[in-house]
py3Dmol code that shows the C-alpha trace and the ligand (Angstrom):
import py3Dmol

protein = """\
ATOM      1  CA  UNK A   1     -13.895 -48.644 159.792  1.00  0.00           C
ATOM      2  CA  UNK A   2     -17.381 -48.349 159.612  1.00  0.00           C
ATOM      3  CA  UNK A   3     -18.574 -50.780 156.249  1.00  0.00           C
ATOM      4  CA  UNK A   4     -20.635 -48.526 153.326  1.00  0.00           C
ATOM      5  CA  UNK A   5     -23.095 -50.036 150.482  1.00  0.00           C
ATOM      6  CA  UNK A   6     -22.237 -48.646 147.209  1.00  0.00           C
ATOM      7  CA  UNK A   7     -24.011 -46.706 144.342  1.00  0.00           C
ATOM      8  CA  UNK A   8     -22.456 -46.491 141.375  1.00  0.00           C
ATOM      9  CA  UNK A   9     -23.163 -42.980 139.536  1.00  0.00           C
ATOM     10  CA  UNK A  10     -23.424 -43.282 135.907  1.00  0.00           C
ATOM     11  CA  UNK A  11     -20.159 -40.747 134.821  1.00  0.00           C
ATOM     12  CA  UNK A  12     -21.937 -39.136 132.072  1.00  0.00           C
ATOM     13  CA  UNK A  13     -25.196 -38.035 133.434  1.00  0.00           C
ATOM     14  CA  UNK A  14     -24.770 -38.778 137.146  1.00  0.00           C
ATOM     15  CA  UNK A  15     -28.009 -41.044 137.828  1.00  0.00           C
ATOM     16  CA  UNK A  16     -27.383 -43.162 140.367  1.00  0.00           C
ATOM     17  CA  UNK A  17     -28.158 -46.967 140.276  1.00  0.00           C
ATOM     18  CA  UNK A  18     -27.926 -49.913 143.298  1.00  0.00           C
ATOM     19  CA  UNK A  19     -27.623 -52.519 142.588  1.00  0.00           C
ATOM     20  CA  UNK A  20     -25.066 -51.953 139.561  1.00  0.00           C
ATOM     21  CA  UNK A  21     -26.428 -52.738 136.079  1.00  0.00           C
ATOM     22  CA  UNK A  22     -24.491 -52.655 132.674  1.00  0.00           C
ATOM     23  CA  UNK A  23     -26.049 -49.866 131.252  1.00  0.00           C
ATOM     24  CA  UNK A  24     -27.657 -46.688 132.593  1.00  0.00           C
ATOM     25  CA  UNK A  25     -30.658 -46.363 132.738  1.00  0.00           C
ATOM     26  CA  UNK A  26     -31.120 -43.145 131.983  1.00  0.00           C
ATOM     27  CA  UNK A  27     -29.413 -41.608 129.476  1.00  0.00           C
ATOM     28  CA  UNK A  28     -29.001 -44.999 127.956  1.00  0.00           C
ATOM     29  CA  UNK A  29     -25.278 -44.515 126.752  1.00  0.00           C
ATOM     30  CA  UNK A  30     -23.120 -45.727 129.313  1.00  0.00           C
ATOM     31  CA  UNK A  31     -22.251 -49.314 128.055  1.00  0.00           C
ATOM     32  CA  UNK A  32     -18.633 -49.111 129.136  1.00  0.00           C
ATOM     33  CA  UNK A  33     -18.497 -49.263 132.678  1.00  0.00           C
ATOM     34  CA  UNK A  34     -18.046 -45.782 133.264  1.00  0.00           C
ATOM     35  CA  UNK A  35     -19.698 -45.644 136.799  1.00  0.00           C
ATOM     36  CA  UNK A  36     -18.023 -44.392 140.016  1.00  0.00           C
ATOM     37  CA  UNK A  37     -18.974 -45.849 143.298  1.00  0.00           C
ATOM     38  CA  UNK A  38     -20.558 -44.042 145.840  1.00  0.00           C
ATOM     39  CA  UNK A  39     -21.314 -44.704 149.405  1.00  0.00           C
ATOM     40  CA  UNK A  40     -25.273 -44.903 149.699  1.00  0.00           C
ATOM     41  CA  UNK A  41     -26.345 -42.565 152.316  1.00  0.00           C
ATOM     42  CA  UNK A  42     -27.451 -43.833 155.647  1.00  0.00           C
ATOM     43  CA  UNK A  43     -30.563 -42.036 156.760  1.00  0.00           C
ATOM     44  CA  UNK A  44     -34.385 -42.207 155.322  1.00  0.00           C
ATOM     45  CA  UNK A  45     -37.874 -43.015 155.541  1.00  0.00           C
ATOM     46  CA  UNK A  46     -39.783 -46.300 155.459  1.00  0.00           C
ATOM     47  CA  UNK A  47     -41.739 -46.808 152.761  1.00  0.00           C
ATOM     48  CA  UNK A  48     -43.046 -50.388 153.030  1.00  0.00           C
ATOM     49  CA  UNK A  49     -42.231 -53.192 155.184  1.00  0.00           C
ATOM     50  CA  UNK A  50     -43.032 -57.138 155.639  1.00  0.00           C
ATOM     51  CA  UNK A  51     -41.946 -59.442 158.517  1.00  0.00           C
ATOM     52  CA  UNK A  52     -40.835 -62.884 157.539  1.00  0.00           C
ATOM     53  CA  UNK A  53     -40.800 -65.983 159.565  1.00  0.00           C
ATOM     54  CA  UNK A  54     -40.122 -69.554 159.236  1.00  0.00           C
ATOM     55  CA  UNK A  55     -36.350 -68.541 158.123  1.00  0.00           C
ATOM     56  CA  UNK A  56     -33.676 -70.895 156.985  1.00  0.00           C
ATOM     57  CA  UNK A  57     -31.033 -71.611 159.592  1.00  0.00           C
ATOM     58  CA  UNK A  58     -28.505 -69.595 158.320  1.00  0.00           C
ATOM     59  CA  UNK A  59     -30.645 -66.595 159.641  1.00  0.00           C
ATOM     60  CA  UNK A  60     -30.051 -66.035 163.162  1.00  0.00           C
ATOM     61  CA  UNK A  61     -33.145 -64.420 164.076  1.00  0.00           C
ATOM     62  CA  UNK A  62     -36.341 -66.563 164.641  1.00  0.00           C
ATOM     63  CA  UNK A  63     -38.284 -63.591 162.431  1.00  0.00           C
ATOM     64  CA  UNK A  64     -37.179 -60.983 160.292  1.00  0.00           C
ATOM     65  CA  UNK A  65     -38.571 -57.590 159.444  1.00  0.00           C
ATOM     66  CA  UNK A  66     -37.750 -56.289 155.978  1.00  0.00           C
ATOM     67  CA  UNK A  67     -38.580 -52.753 154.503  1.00  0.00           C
ATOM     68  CA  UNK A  68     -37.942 -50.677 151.077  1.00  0.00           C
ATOM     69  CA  UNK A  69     -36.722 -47.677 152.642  1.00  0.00           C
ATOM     70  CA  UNK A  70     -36.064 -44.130 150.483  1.00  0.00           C
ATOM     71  CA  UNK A  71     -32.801 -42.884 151.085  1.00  0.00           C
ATOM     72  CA  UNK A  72     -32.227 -39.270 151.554  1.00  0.00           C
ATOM     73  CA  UNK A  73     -30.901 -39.116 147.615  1.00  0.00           C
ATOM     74  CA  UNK A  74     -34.283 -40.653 146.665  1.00  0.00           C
ATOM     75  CA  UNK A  75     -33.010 -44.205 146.051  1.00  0.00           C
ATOM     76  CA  UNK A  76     -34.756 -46.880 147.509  1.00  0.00           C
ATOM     77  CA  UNK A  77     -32.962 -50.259 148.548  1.00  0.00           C
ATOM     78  CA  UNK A  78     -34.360 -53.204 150.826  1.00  0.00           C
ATOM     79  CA  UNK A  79     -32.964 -53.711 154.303  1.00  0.00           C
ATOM     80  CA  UNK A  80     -33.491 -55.709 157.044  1.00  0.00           C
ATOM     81  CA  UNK A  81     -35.658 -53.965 160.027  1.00  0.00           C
ATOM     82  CA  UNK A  82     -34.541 -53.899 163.875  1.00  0.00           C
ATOM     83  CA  UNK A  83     -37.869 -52.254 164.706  1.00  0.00           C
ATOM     84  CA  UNK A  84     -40.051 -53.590 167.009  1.00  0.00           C
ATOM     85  CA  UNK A  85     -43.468 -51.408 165.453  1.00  0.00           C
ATOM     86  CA  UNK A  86     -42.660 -50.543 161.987  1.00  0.00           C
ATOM     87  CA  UNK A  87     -44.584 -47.188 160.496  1.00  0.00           C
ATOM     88  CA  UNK A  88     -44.923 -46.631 157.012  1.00  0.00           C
ATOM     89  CA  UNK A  89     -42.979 -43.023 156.488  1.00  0.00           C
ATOM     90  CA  UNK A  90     -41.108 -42.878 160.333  1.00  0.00           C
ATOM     91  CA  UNK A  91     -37.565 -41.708 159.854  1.00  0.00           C
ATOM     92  CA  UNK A  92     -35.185 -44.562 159.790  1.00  0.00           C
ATOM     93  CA  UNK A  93     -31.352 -44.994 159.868  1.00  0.00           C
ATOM     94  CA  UNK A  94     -29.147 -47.956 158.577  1.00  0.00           C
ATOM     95  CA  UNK A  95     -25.946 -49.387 159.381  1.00  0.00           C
ATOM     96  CA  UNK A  96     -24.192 -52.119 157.101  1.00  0.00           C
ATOM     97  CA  UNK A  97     -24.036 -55.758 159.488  1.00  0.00           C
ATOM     98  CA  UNK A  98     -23.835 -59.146 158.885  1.00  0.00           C
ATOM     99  CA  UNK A  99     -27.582 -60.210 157.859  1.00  0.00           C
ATOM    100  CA  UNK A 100     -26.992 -64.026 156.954  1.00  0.00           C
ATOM    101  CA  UNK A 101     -23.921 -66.633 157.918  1.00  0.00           C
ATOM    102  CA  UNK A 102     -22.721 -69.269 155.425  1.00  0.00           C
ATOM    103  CA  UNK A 103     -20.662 -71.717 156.509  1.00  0.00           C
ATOM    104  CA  UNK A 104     -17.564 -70.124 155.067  1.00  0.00           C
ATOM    105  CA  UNK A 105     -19.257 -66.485 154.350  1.00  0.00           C
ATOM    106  CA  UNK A 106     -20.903 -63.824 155.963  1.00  0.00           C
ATOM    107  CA  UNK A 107     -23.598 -61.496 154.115  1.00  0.00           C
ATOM    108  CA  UNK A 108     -23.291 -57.830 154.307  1.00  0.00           C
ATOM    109  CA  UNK A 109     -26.669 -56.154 154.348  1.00  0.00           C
ATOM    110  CA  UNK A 110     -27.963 -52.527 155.460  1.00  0.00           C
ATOM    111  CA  UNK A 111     -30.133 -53.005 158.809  1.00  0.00           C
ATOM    112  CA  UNK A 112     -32.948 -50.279 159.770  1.00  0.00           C
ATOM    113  CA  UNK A 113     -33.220 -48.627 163.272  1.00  0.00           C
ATOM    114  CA  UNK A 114     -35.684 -46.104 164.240  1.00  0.00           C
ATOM    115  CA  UNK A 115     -33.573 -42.847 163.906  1.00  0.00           C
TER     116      UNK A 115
END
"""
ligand_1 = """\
1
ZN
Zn -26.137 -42.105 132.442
"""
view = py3Dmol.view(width=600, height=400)
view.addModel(protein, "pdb")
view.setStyle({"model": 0}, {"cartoon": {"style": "trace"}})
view.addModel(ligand_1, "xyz")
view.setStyle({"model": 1}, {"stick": {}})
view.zoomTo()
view.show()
């Protein structure tokens, strides 16, 4: 079963928000939890990105790219990059993999591919 990051859609006005917060922000009146979850869609375009290095050991990767991407709904989220030449608006598409290892945990995180 392929592994999905969630949205969760605000049930009386239907913005969408990742990561979850308490109240919508948009219409302002959703304070009681009233949100359905929704898978975030897959496919976008990059809209910034940054490579890191010097990571902590938990990282298995000696450098990491990281982008804001803009989903196809017009959310934008930060994922990890598996693109060896980054460009700022080339299609991208993301799958949900294990970006970070604890000891007794594993991270779930969307990675970036060229699409
Ligand atoms: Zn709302």
């Amino acid at each position: 079963m392929a592994r999905e990051i969630y949205a969760y859609k605000c049930r009386l006005c239907g913005t969408l928000h990742y990561p979850f917060r308490m109240v919508c922000k948009e219409c302002k009146q959703n304070d009681f939890f009233e949100f359905d979850t929704v898978p975030l869609p897959k496919a976008g375009t990059l809209v910034t990105w940054t490579r890191v290095y010097n990571l902590p050991a938990q990282y298995e990767v000696a450098t990491l790219g990281l982008g804001i991407v803009e989903l196809e709904n017009g959310m934008r989220m930060l994922g990890q990059l598996e693109i060896s030449e980054p460009e700022l608006g080339m299609a991208v598409i993301g799958n949900v993999e294990v970006v970070r290892k604890e000891p007794y945990d594993d991270y779930y995180g969307m990675v970036f591919r060229a699409a």
